[in-house]
C-alpha positions as CSV (number, residue, x, y, z in Angstrom):
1,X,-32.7,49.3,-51.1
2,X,-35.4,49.1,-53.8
3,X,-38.1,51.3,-55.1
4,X,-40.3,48.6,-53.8
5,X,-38.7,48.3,-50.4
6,X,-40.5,48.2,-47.1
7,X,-39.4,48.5,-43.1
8,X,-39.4,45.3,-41.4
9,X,-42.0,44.3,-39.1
10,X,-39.2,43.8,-36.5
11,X,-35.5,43.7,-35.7
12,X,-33.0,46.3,-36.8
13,X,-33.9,49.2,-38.9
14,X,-32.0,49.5,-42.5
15,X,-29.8,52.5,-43.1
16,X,-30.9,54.6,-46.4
17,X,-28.3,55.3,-48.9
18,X,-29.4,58.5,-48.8
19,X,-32.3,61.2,-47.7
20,X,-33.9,61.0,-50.8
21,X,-33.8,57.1,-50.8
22,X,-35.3,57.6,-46.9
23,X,-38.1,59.9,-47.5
24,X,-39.4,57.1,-50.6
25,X,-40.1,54.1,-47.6
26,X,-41.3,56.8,-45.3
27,X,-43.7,57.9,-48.4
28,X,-44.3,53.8,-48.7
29,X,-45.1,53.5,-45.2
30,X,-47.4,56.2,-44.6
31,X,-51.2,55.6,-43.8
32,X,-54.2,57.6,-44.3
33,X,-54.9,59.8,-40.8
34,X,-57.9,62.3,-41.6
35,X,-58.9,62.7,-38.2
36,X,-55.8,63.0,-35.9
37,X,-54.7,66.1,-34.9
38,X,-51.0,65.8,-33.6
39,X,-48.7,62.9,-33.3
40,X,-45.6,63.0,-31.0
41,X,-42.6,60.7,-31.1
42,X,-40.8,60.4,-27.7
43,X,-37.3,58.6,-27.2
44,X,-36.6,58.7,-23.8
45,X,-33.1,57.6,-24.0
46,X,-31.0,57.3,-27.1
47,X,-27.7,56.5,-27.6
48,X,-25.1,57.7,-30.8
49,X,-21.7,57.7,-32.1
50,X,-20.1,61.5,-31.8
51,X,-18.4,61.7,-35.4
52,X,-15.7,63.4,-33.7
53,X,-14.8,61.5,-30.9
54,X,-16.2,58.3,-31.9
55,X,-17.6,58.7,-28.0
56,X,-20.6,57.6,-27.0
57,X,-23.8,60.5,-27.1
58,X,-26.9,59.8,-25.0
59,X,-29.6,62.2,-25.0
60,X,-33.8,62.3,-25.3
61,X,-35.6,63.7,-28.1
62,X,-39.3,64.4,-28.8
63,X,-40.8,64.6,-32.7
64,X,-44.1,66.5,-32.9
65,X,-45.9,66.8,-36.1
66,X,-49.4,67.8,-37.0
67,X,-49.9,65.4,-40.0
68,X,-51.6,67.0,-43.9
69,X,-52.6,63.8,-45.3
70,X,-50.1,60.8,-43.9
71,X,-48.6,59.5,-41.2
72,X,-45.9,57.4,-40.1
73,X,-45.4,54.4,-37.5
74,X,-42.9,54.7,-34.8
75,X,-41.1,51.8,-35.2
C-alpha cells in the first residue's frame, strides 16, 4: 500500500503491512466530528482463524471511543 492509499468504497478490506502502515489510511480516512460525543462499533458476530489451531473463532465485540478531533467510518 501507498502513502497515498485509500479504503475501498466496497468489497474486501486490504491487509496493512504493518500497524504503522494501518494507522496512516486510518489517519487518511478520518473526518472532521466537532460535535459527537461517543461513537460505538458493534460486530455482532465475527469469525477468525485461532493461530494455534488454525480452528475456527467466533465471537462479538464492541469499539467505543469518544473521538478528540477525527473519526473513522465503520466499514
Amino acid at each position: 500500500m501507498s502513502e497515498n492509499y485509500y479504503l475501498p468504497r466496497s468489497g474486501p478490506m486490504p491487509r496493512p503491512a504493518s500497524v504503522e502502515e494501518g494507522r496512516n489510511v486510518l489517519k487518511q480516512e478520518a473526518f472532521d466530528a466537532p460535535n459527537v460525543q461517543n461513537i460505538t462499533f458493534r460486530a455482532l458476530e465475527f469469525t477468525a482463524v485461532c493461530p494455534k489451531t488454525g480452528q475456527p473463532d467466533f465471537g462479538k465485540v464492541e469499539i467505543s471511543y469518544t473521538p478528540r478531533h477525527k473519526c473513522i467510518e465503520s466499514k
